[in-house]
N, C-alpha and C positions, 0 to 999 in steps of 0.2 A: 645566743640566749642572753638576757636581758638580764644585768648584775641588780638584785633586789636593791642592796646597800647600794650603789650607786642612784636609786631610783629616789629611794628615800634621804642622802643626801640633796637630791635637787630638788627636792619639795623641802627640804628647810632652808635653804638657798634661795627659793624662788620670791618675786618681791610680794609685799603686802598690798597689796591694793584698802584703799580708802571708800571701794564703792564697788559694786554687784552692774556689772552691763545691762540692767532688763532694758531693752529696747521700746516694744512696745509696738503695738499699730500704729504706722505714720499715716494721717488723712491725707489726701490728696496735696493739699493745700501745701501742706507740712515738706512731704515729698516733689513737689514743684521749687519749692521756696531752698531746698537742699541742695536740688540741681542746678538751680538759675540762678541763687543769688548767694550761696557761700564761695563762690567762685569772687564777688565780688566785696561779701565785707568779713568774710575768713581770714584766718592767717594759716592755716593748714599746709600752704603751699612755700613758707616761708622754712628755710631749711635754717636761719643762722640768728642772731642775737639781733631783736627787734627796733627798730629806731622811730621809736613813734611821731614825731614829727613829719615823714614821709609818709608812715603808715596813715596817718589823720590829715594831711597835709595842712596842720597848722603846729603851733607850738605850743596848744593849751598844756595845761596841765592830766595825766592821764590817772584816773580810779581803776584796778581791776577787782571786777568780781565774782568770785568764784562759784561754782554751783550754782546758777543764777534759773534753776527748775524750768516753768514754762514762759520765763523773760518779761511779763508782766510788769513785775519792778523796775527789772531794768530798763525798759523804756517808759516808765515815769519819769524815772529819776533824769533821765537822757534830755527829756522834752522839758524836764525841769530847769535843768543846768547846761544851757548851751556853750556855757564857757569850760564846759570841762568833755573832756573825754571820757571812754568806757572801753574797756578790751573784757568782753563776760566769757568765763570759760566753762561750758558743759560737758557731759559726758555723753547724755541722753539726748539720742537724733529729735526724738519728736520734740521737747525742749528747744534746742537748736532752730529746726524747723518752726517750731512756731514765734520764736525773739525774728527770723530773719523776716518771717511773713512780717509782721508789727514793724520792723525797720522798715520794709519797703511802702506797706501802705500808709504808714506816716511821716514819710519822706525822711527819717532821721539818717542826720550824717556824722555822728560823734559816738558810735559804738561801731565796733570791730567784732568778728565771737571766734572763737577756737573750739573744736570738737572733740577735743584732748585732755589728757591728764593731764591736771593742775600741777601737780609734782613734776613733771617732765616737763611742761610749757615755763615751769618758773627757771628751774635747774638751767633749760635750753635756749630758750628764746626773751625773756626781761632782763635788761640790764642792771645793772646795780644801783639803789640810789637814784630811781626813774619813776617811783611811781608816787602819785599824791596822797594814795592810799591803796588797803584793802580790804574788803567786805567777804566775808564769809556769812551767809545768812541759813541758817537750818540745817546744816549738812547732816547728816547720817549720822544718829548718834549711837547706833551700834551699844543697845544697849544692855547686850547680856556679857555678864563678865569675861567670858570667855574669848569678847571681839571686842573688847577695850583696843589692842593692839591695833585695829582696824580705823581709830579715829584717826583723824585730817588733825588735829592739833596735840601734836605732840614737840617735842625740842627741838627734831631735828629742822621740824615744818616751819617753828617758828623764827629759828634763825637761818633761815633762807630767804622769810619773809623781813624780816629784821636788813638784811644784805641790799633787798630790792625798793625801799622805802626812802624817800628822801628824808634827814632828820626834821623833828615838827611835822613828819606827815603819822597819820593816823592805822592802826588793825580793826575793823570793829568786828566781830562777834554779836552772833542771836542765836539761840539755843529756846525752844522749848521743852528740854530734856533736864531738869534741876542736875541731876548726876553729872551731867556733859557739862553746865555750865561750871560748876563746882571744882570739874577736871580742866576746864580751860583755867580756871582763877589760879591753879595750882602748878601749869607747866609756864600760865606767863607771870606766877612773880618769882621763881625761880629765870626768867630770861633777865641780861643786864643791859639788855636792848631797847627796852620797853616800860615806860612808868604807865602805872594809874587814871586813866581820865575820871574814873568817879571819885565828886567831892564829897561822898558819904558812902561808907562800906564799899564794896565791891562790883556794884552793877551801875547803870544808869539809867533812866528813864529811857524808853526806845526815843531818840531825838527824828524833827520832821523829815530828814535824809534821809530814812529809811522809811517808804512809805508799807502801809496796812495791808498785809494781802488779806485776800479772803479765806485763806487757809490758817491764819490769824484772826480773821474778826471771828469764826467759827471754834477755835479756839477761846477764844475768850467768852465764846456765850457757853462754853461748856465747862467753863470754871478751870481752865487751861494755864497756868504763868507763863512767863516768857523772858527771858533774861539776855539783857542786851551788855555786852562789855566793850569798851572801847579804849585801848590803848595808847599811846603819843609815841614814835621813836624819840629817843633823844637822840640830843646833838653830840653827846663826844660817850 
């Protein structure tokens, strides 16, 4: 028979997760693209601490970005900046599925995706001090008090992120949730990792690097804000 108290210690034990799995119906397309080609720009398969040069077979410089929804962006930004790389990490297959469709029919060779937890993927597989930057754009901002604890930025996030950043390279943050932004401005100036990139109050204009989704322009015809913060590591 099954000890209660043992049951209910391992539900306060057990980890927090930053996001809800809903899946979702994969289109065809999606679920082709899942089978055929994350075999080929996945890292799923990689069991140990990632060397992006190999993984990209150049020496650009590598961006990751997290939550990257249904990949949109991130194959702007990809087709934008040839000279840089992209490792986008999701959770949601059909997300997945639909960034690898857009890599393949647009021939893009300078994004990689992982179908994994951000948390796990950074902890396990990025080096230290390897990446040009990070993007977090929209995440879940979990916004009843009671799943505060459920956000993606909190301390410990930020200095893991802090670890994996070359100095001079860049965090940026988008929130349209004011509470979320508010709560990022407060765990990153307690971080000693990380200055300020805005030259006036606390946000800055969304800069052309992040491009417009439609889930943004929609947004703003609906009287929507959106707060964009972007951090620098420093160097010592």
């Amino acid at each position: 028979m099954e000890n209660p108290s043992e049951n209910n210690e391992q539900l306060r034990n057990r980890k927090i997760r930053s996001f809800i799995k809903r899946e979702g119906r994969l289109t065809t397309g999606q679920a082709k693209a899942l089978s055929e080609l994350l075999p080929k720009f996945g890292i799923d398969h990689f069991q140990d601490s990632l060397n992006f040069n190999t993984l990209f077979n150049n020496d650009a410089e590598t961006i990751l970005e997290i939550g990257f929804g249904m990949g949109q962006s991130l194959l702007e930004q990809a087709e934008t900046n040839t000279q840089l790389n992209y490792l986008g990490i999701e959770v949601h297959s059909p997300g997945v599925g639909s960034l690898l469709k857009g890599i393949d029919e647009r021939e893009i060779n300078n994004i990689r995706v992982s179908n994994e937890d951000a948390v796990e993927v950074m902890a396990n597989k990025i080096p230290e001090q390897s990446l040009k930057g990070v993007q977090l754009f929209f995440p879940d901002p979990w916004h009843k008090k009671k799943h505060h604890k459920r956000r993606l930025v909190n301390a410990t996030f930020v200095e893991a992120i802090a670890k994996r950043i070359k100095p001079g390279g860049f965090f940026h943050m988008a929130t349209d949730w004011e509470n979320y932004a508010e709560h990022m401005i407060k765990v990153m100036s307690k971080s000693t990792e990380f200055e300020n990139f805005a030259e006036q109050g606390d946000y800055i204009p969304r800069p052309d690097s992040r491009p417009l989704t439609k889930f943004e322009q929609r947004g703003h015809r609906l009287g929507h804000g959106v707060w964009d913060l972007m951090f620098i590591r420093k160097s010592s």
